[in-house]
C-alpha positions in Angstrom: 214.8 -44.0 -79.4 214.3 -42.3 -76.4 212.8 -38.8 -78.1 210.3 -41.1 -80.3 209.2 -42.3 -77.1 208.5 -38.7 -75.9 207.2 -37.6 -78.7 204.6 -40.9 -79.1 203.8 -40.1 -75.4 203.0 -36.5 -75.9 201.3 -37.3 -78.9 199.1 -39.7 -77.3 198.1 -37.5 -74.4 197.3 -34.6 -76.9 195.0 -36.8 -78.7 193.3 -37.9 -75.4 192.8 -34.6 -74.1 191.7 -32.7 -77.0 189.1 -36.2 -78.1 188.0 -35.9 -74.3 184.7 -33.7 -75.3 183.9 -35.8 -78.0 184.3 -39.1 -76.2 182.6 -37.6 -72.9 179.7 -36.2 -75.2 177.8 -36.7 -71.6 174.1 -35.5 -73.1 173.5 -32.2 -71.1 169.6 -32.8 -71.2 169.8 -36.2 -69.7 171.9 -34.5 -67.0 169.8 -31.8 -66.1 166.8 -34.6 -66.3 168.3 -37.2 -64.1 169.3 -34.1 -61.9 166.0 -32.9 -61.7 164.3 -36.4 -60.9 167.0 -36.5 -58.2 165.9 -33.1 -57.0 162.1 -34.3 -57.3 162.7 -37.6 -55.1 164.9 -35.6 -52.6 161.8 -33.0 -51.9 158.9 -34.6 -52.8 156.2 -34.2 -55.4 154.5 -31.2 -53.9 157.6 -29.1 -53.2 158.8 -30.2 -56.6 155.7 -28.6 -58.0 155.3 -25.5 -56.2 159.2 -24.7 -57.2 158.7 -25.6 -60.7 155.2 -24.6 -61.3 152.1 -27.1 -62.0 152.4 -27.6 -65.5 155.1 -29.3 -67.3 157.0 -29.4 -64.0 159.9 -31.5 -65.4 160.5 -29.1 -68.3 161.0 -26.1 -66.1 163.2 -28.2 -64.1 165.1 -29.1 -66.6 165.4 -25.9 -68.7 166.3 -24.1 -65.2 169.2 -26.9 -64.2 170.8 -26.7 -68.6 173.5 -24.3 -67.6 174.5 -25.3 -64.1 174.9 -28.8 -66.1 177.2 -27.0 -69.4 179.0 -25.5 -66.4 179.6 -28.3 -64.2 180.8 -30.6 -67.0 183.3 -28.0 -68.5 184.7 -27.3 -64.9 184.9 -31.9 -65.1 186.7 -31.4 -68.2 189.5 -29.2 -66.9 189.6 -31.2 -63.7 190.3 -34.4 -65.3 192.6 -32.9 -68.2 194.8 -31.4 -64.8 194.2 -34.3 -63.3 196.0 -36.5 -66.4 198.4 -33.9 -67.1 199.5 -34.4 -63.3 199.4 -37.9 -62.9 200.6 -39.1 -66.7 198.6 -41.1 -68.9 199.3 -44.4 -67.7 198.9 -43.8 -63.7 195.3 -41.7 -65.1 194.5 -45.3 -67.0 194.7 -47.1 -64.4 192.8 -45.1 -61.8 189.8 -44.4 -64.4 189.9 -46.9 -67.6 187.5 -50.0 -67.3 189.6 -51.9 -70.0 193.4 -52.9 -70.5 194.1 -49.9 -72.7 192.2 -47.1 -70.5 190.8 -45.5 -73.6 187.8 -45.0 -71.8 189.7 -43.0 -68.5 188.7 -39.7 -69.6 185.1 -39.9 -70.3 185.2 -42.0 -66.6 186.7 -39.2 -65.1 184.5 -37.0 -66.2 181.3 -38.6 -65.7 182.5 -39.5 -62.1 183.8 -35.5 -61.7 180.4 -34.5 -63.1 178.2 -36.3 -60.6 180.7 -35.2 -57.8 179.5 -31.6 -58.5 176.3 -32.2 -59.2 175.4 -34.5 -56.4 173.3 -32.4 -53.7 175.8 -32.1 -50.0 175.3 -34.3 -48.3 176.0 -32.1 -44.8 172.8 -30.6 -44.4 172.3 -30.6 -40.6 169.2 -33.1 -39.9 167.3 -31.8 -36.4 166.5 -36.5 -35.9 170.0 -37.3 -36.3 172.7 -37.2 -33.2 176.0 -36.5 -33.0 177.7 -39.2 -31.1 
């Protein structure tokens, strides 16, 4: 009984790890575009434009930002696939699944782990704000 158990288990967490891509098909382009509108609010118009050029501004963005998204969400998928493997499937569930059976947990985790990397630091030093 005990084995079957095991063996169900392992089973299980195989399946979810190798259906992780597939379930986390995260579209790369919307990435790099929500990354690059991100980017564009964060600098401004004009310094968005006279980085990316004057014409189709977006698109160059975009194109420019593809592989540092591919990389980012591979380096999300082995975070969260150590992450489960560490914590066990139900534990993982629970801290990432929005529904009873946490089916959902790994394409959370990676969606969360992918904006973590993506997001711009936060710990630039601003010359108007004051240490207290």
């Amino acid at each position: 009984m005990r084995r079957t158990l095991i063996l169900i288990a392992a089973l299980c967490l195989a399946l979810l790890v190798t259906a992780a891509p597939a379930s986390a098909s995260i579209s790369v382009t919307k990435t790099a575009a929500a990354t690059c509108a991100k980017e564009r609010k964060a600098i401004g118009r004009k310094a968005f434009t006279k980085k990316y050029g004057a014409k189709r501004t977006m698109q160059r963005c975009i194109r420019r930002t593809r592989p540092r998204v591919v990389a980012a969400q591979r380096q999300a998928e082995q975070e969260c696939a150590e992450e489960l493997a560490e914590l066990g499937f139900a534990e993982f569930a629970e801290d990432y699944g929005s529904d009873e059976t946490g089916s959902d947990a790994m394409a959370n985790c990676i969606a969360e782990t992918l904006d973590f990397i993506l997001a711009p630091s936060d710990d630039s030093d601003d010359p108007d704000e004051e240490d207290f």
